[in-house]
C-alpha positions as CSV (number, residue, x, y, z in Angstrom):
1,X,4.4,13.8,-5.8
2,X,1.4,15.7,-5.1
3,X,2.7,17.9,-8.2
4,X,2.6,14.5,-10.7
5,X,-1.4,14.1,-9.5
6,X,-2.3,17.9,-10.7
7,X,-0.7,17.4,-13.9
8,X,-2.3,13.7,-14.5
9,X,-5.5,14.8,-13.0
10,X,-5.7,17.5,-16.3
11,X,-4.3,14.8,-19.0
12,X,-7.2,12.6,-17.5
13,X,-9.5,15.7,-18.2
14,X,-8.1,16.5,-21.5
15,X,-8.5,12.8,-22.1
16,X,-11.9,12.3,-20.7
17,X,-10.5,9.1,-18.9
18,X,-13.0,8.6,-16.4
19,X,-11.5,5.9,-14.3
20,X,-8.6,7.6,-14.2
21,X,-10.4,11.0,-13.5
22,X,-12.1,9.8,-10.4
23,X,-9.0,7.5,-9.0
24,X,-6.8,10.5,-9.2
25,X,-9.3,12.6,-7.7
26,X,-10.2,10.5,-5.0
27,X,-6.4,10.7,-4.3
28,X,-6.0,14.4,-4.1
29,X,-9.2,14.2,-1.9
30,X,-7.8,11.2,0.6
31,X,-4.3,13.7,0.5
32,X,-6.4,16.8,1.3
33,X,-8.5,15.3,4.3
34,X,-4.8,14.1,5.8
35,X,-3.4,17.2,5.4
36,X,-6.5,19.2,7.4
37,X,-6.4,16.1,10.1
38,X,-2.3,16.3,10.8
39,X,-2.5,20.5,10.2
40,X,0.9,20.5,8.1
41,X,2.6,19.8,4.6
42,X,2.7,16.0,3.8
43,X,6.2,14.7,2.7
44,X,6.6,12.1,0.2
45,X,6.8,9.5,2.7
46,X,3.1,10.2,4.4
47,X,1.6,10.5,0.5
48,X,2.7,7.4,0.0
49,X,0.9,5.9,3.4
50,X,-2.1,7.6,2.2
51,X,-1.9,6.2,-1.3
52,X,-1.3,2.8,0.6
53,X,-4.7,3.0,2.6
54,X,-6.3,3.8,-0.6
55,X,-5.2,0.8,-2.1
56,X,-5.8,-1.9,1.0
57,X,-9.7,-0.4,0.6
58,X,-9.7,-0.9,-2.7
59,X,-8.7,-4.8,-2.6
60,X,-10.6,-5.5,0.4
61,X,-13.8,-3.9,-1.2
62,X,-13.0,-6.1,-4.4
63,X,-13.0,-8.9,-1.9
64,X,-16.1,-8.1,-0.5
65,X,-17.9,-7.9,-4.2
66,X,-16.2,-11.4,-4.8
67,X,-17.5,-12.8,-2.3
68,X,-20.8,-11.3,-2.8
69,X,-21.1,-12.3,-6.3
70,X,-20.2,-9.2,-7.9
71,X,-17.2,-10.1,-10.2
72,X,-17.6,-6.6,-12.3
73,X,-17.6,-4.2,-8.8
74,X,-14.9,-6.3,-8.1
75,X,-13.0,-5.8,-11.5
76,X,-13.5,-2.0,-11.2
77,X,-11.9,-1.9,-7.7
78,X,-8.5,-3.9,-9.4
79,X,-8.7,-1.3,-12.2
80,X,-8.3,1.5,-9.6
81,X,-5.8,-0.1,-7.7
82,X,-3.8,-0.8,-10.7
83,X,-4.1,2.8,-11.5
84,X,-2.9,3.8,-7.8
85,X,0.2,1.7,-8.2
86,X,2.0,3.7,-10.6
87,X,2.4,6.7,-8.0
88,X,3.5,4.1,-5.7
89,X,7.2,3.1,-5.1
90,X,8.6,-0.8,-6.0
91,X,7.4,-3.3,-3.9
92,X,9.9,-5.7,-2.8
93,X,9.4,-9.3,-4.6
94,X,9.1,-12.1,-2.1
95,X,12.4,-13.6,-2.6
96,X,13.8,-10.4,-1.5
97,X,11.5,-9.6,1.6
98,X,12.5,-13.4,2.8
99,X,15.7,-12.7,2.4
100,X,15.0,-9.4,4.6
101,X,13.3,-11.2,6.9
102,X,15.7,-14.1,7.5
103,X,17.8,-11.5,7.9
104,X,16.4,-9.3,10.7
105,X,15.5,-12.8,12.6
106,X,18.9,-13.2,12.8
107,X,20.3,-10.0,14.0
108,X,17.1,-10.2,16.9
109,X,17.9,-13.5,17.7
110,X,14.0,-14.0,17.3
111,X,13.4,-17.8,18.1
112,X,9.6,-18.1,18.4
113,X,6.3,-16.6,17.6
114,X,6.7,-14.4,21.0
115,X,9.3,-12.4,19.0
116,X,7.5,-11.8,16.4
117,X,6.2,-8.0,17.2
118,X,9.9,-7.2,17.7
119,X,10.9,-8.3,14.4
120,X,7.4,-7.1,12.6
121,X,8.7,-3.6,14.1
122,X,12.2,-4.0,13.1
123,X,11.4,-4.4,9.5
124,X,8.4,-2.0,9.4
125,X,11.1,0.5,9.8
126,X,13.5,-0.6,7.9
127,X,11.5,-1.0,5.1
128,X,9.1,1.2,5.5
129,X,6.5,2.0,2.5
130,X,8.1,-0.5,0.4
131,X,6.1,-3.5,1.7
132,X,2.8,-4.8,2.0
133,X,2.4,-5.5,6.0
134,X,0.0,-8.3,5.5
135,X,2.5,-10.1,3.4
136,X,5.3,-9.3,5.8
137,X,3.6,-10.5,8.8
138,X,2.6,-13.9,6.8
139,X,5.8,-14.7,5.9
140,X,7.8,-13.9,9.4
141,X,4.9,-16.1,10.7
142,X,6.3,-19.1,8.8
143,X,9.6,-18.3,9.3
144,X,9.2,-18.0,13.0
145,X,7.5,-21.1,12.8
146,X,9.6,-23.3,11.2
């Protein structure tokens, strides 16, 4: 994965792409800094989790300029996510992660909102990477609730 970044991090020089210059460096940097913390090689797996962080600041910083009246900060941030997307792996659509999620409520036998850290767990690793947890959690809320 880390070997895809190096070779579109010189296209984007060759290209002088600048978003895509600085997204794609910001990457290899986030990697880096994980690498130093955990003192070992990342596999694919933990690359991805890092390009996942990069991608929940990004929204919640276009958020933030939304809601502060900053439509073209915000705009920018999209752009950057959008770019970090196409090193990350297919996120489930929702018809599929309900039908995960109904599911894993079945096989834990989860009847009300006290079960829902067991089932949140269950499909965290099931899943894994392939999911956005906020979404997750929202919908095993409503199914647990209804």
């Amino acid at each position: 994965m880390l070997t895809q970044i190096n070779i579109d991090l010189k296209k984007a020089m060759q290209e002088r792409d600048k978003d895509k210059l600085k997204v794609l460096r910001a990457l290899k940097s986030a990697v880096q800094y994980q690498k130093l913390e955990q003192r070992k090689e990342l596999s694919d797996e933990e690359i991805i989790s890092v390009f996942n962080i990069q991608v929940k600041q990004r929204k919640q910083a276009a958020e933030l300029y939304i809601q502060g009246g900053r439509p073209e900060l915000a705009e920018i941030e999209n752009r950057e996510v959008e770019i970090i997307n196409v090193y990350l792996p297919e996120k489930l659509s929702e018809a599929e992660l309900e039908k995960e999620i109904s599911e894993a409520i079945a096989h834990l036998n989860a009847e009300s909102m006290k079960d829902m850290g067991n089932v949140m767990k269950f499909l965290k690793e099931k899943l894994g990477n392939n999911v956005d947890g906020k979404s997750l959690s929202a919908i095993v809320r409503r199914e647990l609730q209804s």
